[in-house]
N, C-alpha and C positions, 0 to 999 in steps of 0.2 A: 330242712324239710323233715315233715315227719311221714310214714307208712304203717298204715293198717290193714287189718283185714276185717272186711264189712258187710255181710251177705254173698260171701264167695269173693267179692273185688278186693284187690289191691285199693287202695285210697294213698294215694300222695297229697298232702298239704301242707302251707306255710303256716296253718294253724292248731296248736295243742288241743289235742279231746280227752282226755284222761281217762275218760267213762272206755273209748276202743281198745281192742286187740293187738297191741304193736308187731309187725312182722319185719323180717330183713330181707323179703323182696322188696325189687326197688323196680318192677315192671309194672307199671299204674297201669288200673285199668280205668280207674278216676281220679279229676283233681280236684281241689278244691284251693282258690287261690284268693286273696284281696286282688282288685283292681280297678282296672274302668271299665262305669257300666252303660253302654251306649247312651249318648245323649239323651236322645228320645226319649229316653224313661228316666234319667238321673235329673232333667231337664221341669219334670213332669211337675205341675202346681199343685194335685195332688198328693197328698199323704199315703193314700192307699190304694191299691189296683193292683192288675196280676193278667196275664194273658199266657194262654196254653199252648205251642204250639210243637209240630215232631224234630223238629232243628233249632228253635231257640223258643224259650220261655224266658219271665220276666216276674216278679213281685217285688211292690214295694209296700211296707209295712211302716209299725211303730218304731221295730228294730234295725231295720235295714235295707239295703238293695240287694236283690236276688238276682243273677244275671246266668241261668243255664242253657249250654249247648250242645248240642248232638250228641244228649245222654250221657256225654263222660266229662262233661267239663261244670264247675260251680263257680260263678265269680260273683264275690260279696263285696259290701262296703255298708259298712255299718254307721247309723246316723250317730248323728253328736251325743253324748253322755253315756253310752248301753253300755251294758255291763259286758264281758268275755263272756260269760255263761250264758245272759240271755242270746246272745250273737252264734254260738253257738248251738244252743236248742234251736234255733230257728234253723241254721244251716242245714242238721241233720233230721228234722222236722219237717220242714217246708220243701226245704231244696234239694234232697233225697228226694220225696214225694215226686216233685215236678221230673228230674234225672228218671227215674221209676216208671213215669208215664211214658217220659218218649224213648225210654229201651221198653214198652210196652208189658209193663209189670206193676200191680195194682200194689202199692203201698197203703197199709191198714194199721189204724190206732186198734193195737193190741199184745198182750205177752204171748209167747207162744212159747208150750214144752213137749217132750217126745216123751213117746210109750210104746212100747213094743212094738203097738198096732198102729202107727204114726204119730201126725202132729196135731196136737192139740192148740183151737186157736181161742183165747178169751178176749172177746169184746164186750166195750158196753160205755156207759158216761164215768165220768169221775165218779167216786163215791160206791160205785155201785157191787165193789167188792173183787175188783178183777184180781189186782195182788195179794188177798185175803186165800182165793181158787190157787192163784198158782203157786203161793208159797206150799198151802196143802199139796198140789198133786206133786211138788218137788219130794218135801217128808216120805210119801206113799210111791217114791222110786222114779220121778220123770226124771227127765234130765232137761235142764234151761237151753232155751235157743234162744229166745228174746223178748226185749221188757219195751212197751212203750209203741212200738213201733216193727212191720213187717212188712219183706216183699212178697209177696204171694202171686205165683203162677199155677195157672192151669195149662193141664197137657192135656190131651186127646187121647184115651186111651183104644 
């Protein structure tokens, strides 16, 4: 098994990320595992579909099958020929996302850096200069929190 640290969590999984944080706790507060993914959807004669739900979600894609539960569980099974890389962008892509919904935390396509005065969030489409912004405000003293991908809550002040 391997353990990360991923947005605050512990991550326990049977699959290598290279891109993570490795830690030597071993108290998950997520897993991410190969397995079986309910019939129903492994079943499915479609290619693609996806259903949302606060206890079990579901996608299946080009890449693979997504099978998450009660927010802290990910069970994949990747279709025939996908690469490791692409199987994993989708895991921590997709199935993060969905994991993020039902612990009730909006996952956002974006880098994110700190500044004194907080966090800076840059969104936008590909192309459109987001790692162009954040290499600059790294230069001019932010510090990196994350590339790609964020969870973002709001509190109630």
């Amino acid at each position: 098994m391997y353990y990360y640290v991923l947005f605050e969590y512990v991550v326990e999984s049977d699959m290598e990320f290279p891109q993570l944080v490795k830690t030597e706790e071993r108290l998950a507060d997520i897993r991410i595992k190969k397995g079986d993914i309910p019939d129903e959807i492994y079943s499915k004669e479609q290619n693609i579909g996806y259903r949302f739900g606060e206890k079990s979600s579901w996608l299946v894609n080009r890449v693979c099958y997504l099978y998450v539960e009660n927010g802290d569980c990910i069970i994949y099974k990747a279709k025939e020929g996908v690469s490791v890389n692409r199987l994993r962008n989708c895991i921590m892509g997709l199935g993060m996302s969905m994991l993020g919904l039902q612990r009730g935390i909006i996952a956002m396509h974006c880098s994110v850096v700190a500044s004194d005065s907080g966090a800076i969030l840059i969104s936008g489409e590909s192309g459109t200069g987001k790692s162009t912004l954040t290499n600059t405000l790294l230069e001019n003293g932010c510090k990196f929190m994350a590339d790609d991908m964020a969870y973002v809550e709001t509190k109630d002040r």
